[in-house]
C-alpha positions as CSV (number, residue, x, y, z in Angstrom):
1,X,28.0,8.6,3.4
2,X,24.9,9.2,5.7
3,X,25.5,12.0,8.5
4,X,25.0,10.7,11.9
5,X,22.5,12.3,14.2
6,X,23.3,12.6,18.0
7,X,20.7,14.4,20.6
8,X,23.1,17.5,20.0
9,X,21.5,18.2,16.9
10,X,18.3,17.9,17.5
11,X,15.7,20.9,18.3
12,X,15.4,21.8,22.2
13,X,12.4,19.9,24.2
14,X,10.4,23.2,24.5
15,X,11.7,24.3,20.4
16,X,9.7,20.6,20.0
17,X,6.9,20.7,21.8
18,X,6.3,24.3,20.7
19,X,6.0,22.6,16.7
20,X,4.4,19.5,18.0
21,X,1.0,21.3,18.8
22,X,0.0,23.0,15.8
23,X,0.5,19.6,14.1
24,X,-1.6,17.7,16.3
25,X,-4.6,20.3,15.8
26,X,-4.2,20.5,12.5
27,X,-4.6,16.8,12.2
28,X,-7.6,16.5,14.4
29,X,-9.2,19.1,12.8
30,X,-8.6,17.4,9.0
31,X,-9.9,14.3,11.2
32,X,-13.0,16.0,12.1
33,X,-13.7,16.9,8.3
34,X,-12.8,13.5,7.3
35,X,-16.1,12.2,9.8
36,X,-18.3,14.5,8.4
37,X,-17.2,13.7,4.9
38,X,-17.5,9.8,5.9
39,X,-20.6,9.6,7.8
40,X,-22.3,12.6,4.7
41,X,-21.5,9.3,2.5
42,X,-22.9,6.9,4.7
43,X,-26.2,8.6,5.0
44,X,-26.7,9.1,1.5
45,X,-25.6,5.4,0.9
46,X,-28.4,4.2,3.0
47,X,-31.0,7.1,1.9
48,X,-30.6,5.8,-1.4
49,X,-30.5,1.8,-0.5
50,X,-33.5,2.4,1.8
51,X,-34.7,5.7,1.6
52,X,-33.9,6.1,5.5
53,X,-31.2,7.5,7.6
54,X,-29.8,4.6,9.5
55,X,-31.3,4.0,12.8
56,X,-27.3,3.2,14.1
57,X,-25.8,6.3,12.6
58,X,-24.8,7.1,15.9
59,X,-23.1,3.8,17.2
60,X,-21.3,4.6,13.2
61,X,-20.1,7.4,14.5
62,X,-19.2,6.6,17.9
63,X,-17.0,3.8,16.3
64,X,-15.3,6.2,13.7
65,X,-14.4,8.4,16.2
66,X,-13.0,6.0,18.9
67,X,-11.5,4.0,16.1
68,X,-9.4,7.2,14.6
69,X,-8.7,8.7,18.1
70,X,-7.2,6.4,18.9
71,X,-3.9,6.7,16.6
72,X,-4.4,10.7,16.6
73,X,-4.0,10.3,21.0
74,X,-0.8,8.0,19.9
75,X,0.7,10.5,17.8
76,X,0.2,12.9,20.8
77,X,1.9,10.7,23.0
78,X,4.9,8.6,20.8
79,X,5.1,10.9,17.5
80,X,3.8,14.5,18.5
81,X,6.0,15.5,15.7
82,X,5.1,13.8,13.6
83,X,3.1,15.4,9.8
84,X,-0.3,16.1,10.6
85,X,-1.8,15.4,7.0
86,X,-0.8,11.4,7.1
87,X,-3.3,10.0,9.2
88,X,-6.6,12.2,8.6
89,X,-6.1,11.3,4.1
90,X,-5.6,7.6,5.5
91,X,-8.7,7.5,7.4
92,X,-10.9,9.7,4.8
93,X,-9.6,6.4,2.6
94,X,-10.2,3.8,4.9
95,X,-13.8,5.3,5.6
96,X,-14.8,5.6,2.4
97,X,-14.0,2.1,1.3
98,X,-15.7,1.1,4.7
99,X,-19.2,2.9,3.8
100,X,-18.6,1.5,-0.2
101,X,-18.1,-2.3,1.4
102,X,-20.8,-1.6,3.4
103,X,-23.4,-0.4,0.7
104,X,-22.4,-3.7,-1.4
105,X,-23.0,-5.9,1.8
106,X,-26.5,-5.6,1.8
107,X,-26.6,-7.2,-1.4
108,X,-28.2,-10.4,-1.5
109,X,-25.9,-11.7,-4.4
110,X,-22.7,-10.4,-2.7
111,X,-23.4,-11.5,0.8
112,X,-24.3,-14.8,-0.5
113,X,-20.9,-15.1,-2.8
114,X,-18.6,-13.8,-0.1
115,X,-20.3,-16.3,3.1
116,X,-20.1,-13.3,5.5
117,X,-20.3,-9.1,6.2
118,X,-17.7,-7.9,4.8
119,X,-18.4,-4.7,6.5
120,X,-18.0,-6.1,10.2
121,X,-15.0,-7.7,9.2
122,X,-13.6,-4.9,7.5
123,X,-14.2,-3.1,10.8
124,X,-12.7,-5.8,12.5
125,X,-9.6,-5.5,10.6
126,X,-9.0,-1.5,10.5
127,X,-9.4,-2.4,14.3
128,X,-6.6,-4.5,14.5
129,X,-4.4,-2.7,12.0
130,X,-4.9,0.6,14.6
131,X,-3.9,-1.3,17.0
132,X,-0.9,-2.4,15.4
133,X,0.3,1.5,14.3
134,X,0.3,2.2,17.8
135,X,2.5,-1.1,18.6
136,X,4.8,0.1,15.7
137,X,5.5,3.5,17.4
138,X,5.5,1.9,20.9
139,X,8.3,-0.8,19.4
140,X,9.9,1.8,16.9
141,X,11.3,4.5,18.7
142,X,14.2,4.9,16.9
143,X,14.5,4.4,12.8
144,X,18.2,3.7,12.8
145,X,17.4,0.3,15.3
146,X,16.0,-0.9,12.2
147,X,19.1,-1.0,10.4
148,X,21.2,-2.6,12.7
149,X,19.2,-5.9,12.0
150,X,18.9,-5.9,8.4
151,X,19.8,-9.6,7.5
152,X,17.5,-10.9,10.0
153,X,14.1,-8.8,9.0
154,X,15.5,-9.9,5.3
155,X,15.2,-13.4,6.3
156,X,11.9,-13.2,8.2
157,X,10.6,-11.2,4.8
158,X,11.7,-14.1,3.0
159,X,10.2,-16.5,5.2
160,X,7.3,-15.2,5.3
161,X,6.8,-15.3,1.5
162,X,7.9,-19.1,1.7
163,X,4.7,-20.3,4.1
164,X,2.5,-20.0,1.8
165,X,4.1,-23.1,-0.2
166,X,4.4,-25.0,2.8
167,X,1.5,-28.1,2.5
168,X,-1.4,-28.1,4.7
169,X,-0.8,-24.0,5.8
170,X,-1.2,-23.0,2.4
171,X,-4.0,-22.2,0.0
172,X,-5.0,-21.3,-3.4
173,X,-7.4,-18.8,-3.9
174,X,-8.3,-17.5,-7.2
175,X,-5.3,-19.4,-9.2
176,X,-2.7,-17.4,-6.5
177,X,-1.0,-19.6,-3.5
178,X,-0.8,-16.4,-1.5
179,X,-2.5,-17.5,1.3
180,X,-2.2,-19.0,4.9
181,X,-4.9,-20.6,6.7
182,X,-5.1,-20.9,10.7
183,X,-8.1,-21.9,12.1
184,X,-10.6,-19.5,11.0
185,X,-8.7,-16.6,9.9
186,X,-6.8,-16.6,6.5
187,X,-3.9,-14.3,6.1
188,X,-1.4,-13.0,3.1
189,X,2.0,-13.3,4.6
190,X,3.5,-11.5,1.3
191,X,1.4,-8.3,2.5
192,X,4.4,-8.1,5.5
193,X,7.0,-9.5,3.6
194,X,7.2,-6.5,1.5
195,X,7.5,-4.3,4.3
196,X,10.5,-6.5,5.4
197,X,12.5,-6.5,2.4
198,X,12.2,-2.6,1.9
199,X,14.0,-2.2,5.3
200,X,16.3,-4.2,4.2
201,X,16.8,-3.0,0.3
202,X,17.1,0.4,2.5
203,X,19.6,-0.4,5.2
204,X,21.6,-2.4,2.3
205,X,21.8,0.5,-0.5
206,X,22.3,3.0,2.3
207,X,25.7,1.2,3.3
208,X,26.8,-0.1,-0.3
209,X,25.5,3.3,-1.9
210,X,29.1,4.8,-2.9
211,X,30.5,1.4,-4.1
212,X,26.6,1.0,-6.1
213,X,27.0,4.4,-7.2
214,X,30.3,5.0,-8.5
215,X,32.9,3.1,-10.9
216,X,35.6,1.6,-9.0
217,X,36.3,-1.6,-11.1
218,X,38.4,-1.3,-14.5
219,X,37.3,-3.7,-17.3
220,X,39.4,-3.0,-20.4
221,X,38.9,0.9,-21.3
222,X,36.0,1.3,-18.8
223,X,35.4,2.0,-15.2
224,X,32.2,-0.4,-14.0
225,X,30.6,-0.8,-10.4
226,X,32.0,-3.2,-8.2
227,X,29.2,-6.3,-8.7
228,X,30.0,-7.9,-5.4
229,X,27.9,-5.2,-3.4
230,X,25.2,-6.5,-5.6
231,X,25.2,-10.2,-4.5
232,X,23.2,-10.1,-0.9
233,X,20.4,-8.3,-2.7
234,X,20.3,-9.7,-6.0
235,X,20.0,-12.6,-3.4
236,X,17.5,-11.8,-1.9
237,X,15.2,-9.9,-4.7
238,X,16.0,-13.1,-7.3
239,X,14.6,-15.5,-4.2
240,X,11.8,-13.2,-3.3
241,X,10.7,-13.0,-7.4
242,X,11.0,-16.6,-7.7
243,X,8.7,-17.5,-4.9
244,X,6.4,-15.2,-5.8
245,X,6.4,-16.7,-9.5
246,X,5.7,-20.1,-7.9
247,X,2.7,-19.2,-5.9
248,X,1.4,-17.9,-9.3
249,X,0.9,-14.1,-8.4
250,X,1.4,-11.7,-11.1
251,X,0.8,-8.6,-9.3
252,X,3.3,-8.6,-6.5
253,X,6.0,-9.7,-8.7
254,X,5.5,-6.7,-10.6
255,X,5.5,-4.7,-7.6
256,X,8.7,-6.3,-6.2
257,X,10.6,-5.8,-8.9
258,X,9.4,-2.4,-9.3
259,X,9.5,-1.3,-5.9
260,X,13.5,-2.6,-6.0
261,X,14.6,-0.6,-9.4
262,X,12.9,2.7,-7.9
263,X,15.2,1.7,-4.6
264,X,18.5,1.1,-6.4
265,X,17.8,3.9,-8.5
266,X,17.2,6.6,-5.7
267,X,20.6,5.2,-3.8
268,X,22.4,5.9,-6.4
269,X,21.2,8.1,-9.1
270,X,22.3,5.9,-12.0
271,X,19.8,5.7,-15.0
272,X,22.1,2.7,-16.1
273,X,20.5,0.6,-13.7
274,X,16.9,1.4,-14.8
275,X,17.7,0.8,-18.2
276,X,19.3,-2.9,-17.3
277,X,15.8,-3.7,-14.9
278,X,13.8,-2.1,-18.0
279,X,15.5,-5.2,-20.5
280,X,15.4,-7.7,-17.3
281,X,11.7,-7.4,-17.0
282,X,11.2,-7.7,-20.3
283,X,13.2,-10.7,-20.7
284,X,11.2,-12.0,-17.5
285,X,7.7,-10.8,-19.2
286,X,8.7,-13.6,-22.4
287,X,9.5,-16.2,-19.9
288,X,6.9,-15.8,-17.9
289,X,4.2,-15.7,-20.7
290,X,5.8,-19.0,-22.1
291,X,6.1,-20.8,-18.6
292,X,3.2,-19.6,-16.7
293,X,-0.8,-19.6,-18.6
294,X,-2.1,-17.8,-16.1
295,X,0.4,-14.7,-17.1
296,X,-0.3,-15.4,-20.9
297,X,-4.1,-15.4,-20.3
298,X,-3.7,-12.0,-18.4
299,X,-2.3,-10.2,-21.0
300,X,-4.3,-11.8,-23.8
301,X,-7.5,-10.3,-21.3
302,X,-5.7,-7.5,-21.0
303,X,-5.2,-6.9,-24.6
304,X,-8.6,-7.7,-26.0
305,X,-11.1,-8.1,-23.2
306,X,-14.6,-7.8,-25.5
307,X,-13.3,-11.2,-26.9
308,X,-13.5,-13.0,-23.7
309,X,-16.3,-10.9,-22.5
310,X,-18.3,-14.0,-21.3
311,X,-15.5,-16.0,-19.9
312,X,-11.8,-15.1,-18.5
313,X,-12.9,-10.9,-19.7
314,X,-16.0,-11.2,-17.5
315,X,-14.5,-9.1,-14.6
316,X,-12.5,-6.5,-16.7
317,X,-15.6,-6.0,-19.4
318,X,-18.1,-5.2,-16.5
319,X,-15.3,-2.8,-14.4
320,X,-15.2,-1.2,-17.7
321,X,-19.2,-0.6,-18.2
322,X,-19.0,0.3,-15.1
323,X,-16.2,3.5,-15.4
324,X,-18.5,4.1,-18.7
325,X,-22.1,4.5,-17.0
326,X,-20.4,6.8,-14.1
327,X,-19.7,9.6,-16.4
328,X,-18.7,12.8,-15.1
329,X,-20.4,12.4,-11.7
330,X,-21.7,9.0,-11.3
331,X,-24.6,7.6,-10.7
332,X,-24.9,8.6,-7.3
333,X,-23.9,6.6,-3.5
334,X,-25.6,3.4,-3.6
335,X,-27.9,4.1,-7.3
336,X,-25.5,2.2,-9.5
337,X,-25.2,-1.6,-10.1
338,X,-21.3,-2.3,-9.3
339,X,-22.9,-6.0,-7.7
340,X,-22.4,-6.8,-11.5
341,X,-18.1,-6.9,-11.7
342,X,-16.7,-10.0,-10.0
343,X,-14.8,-9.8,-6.8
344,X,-15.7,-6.0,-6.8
345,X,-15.6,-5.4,-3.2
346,X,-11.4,-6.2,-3.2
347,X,-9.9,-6.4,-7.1
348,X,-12.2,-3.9,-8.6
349,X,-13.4,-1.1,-5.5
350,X,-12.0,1.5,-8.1
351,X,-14.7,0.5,-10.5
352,X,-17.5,0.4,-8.3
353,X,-16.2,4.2,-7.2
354,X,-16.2,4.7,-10.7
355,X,-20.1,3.9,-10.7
356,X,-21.6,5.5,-8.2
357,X,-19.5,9.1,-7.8
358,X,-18.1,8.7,-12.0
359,X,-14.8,10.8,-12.9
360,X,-14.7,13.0,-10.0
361,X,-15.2,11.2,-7.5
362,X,-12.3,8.6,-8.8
363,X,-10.4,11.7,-9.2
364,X,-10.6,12.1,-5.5
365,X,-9.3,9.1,-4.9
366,X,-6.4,9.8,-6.8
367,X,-5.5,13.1,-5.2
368,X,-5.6,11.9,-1.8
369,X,-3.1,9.0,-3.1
370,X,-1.0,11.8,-4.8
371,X,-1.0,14.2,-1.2
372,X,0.0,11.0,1.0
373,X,2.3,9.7,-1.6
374,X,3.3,14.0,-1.5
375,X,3.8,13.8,2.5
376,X,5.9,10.3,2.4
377,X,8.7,11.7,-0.1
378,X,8.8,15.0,1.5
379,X,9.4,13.0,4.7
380,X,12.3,11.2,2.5
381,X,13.1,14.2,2.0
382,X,13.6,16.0,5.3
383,X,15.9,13.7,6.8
384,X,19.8,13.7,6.8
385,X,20.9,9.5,7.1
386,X,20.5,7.9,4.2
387,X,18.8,5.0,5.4
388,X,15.7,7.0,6.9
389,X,15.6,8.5,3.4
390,X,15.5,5.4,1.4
391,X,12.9,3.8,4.3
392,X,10.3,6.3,4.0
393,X,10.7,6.8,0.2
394,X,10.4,2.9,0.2
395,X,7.4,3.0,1.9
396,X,6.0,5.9,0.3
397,X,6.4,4.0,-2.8
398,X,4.6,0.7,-1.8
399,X,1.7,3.1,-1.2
400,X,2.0,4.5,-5.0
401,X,2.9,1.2,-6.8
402,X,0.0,-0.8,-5.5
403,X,-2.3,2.1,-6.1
404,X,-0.8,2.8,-9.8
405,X,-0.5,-1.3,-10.6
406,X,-4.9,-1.5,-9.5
407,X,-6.0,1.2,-10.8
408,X,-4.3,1.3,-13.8
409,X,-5.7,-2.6,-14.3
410,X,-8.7,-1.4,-14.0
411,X,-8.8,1.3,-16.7
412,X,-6.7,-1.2,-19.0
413,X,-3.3,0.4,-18.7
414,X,-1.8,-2.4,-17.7
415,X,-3.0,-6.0,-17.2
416,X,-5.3,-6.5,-14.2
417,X,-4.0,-7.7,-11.2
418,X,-4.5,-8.9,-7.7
419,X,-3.4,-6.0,-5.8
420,X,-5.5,-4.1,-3.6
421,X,-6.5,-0.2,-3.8
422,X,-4.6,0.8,-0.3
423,X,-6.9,1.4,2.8
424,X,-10.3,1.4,0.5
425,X,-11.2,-2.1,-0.4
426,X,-12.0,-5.2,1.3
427,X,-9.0,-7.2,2.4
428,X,-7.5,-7.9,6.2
429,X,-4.0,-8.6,4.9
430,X,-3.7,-5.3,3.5
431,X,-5.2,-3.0,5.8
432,X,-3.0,-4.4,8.5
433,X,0.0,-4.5,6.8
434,X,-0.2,-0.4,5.7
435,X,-1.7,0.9,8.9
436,X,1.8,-0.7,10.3
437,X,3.1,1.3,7.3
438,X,2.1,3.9,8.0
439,X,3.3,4.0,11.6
440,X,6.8,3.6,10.6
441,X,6.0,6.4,8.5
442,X,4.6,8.8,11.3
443,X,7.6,7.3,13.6
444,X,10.1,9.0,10.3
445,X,8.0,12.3,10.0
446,X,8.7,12.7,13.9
447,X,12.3,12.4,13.7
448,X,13.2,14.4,10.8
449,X,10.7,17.2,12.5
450,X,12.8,17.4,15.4
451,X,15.8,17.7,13.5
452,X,16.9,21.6,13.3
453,X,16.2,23.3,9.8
454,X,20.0,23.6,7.4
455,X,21.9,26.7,7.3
């Protein structure tokens, strides 16, 4: 069972603040490198776009830096214990994909196919999603509140992934009911959802674990798991994966279902249960290609993309080109021709990296994935309840899934999907819901910091 965690056992106020400062330099000092790294790829961007430096690189870089010290002066103030790595890899991401979105905007073919800038919106929305990281550590002072009121942030999670089925909110955009439409601004209520049901997979496991985890029923020569601990979030997950399937989204179905066997697995340590999701998703994989074309299509793409090179291969053919004429180091920031892969500003960002900075600058992607995916499980990690372990692994794996399920699209591991590359490309519902993320992650980090190191 989880240990519980009184004020006793945690570090004495001057013990805390004494840690708490060399965390919060070290994270605006990696800030500082991450603007010089950011506004370094904005120049060349527009050196090689228009063979000038922009004549507002310093209203850029005023905005960078009010934008990002903004959360860093929250840490300070609500998580000053908080790991000091987190938010500097998350704004080196969320810059680079800025400066990218912005290099594509000032293409006549883009700008005309996507109605607006994308750059000013994508600044709107890494705006709003700061905003919202320091509402989540104003709101979230304490992880363990969170648990207390599992059912009902189960049922908003599932409610939100229902709205998008309701007639007249609802839209379809690319084949994919996903989306909600108020007034101007069109939203992707799944993007919170997710965050919903993984406090609630986490609260859930971390009370059933021992009855999830060890045999206590007797059928015939054997000792099984109890299966009613399994009902409420078999429940839950089934009715989650079945809306999903209905608004015709692929790619966070997957991730769903993923994102609950890693869970269950981590609660309890069983391989069983892997090996039962392994046959489940298999069984749901024949279904699905049987009841749903756009799944069969998918993996007919997926599998040979040069025969439908002119039609439904289109996108995945010219992401493909595109890894190809990056090479080693790409053709340089703003010298290739990513305007070429559909949709390349959200779906395919990877590709378009792939381009213009080739293997190593993809590579760099990936790394700063692996060091925040790195800081999340050793946050997991660090603390003592069970639920604050499972919550920040949860979240930490979001984070990995939807990188892994997009990039490995792109490069043809597995078939392309919807889902965006975290914090780099275009997309409002995204960036909002992981900045949020993110601060429940910081709001973890600071807690398991003040807790006293084990004998």
């Amino acid at each position: 069972m989880s240990a519980t965690v009184t004020s006793a056992d945690r570090l004495p106020r001057a013990e805390r603040r004494w840690r708490a400062k060399p965390r919060r330099r070290t994270e605006l000092g990696l800030l500082a490198m991450a603007w010089l790294i950011i506004v370094f790829a904005y120049v060349l961007a527009s050196l090689a776009t228009s063979a000038s430096i922009p004549s507002h690189i310093g209203v850029f870089l005023g905005v960078l830096i009010g934008l990002t010290l903004v959360p860093h002066l929250a840490n300070r103030w609500l998580a000053p214990e908080a790991n000091g790595f987190i938010l500097p890899i998350v704004v080196l991401l969320n810059g680079l994909g800025w400066v990218m979105i912005a290099q594509l905007d000032t293409i006549p073919a883009i700008r005309q196919t996507s109605g607006s800038r994308l750059a000013a919106l994508q600044a709107m929305w890494t705006a709003i999603g700061v905003v919202l990281y320091v509402a989540t550590l104003l709101v979230v002072r304490h992880s363990r509140d969170l648990a207390r009121y599992r059912y009902l942030i189960g049922l908003i999670g599932i409610g939100l992934l229902v709205t998008p089925l309701v007639p007249g909110l609802g839209e379809s955009i690319y084949g994919s009911r996903l989306w909600i439409h108020v007034g101007p601004i069109s939203y992707q209520p799944v993007e919170l959802a997710k965050l919903a049901l993984v406090i609630f997979f986490a609260s859930y496991f971390a009370e059933k674990r021992e009855l999830l985890a060890h045999p206590t029923v007797r059928v015939g020569n054997q000792l099984l798991p109890d299966p009613r601990p399994f009902g409420p979030v078999l429940l839950a997950w089934g009715f989650a994966i079945l809306i999903i399937a209905a608004e015709h989204d692929i790619g966070f179905a997957l991730l769903m279902f993923m994102l609950f066997m890693i869970m269950l697995w981590m609660a309890t340590g069983r391989l069983t249960y892997m090996v039962i999701g392994a046959v489940l998703f298999v069984g749901a994989t024949f279904i699905g290609l049987h009841l749903f074309g756009q799944a069969a299509e998918r993996i007919t793409v997926w599998l040979h993309p040069f025969q439908h090179a002119n039609t439904t291969g289109y996108q995945l053919v010219q992401g493909e080109y595109a890894l190809g004429s990056g090479g080693l180091t790409g053709q340089g920031w703003g010298m290739g021709q990513p305007q070429l892969i559909p949709v390349v500003v959200s779906d395919m960002i990877f590709a378009a990296f792939g381009d213009e900075l080739g293997l190593l600058g993809t590579t760099a992607l990936i790394v700063a994935y692996v060091l925040l995916i790195g800081a999340g499980l050793r946050i997991a990690l660090s603390h003592r309840s069970d639920f604050s372990k499972l919550l920040a692994a949860g979240l930490t794996v979001i984070i990995a899934l939807q990188a892994f399920i997009i990039m490995a699209g792109i490069t043809r591991l597995l078939p392309l999907t919807g889902i965006t590359l975290p914090f780099v490309a275009y997309g409002g519902s995204s960036l909002v819901a992981n900045y949020i993320l993110i601060g429940m992650l910081m709001r973890l980090s600071s807690e398991s910091a003040s807790l006293p190191s084990r004998p």
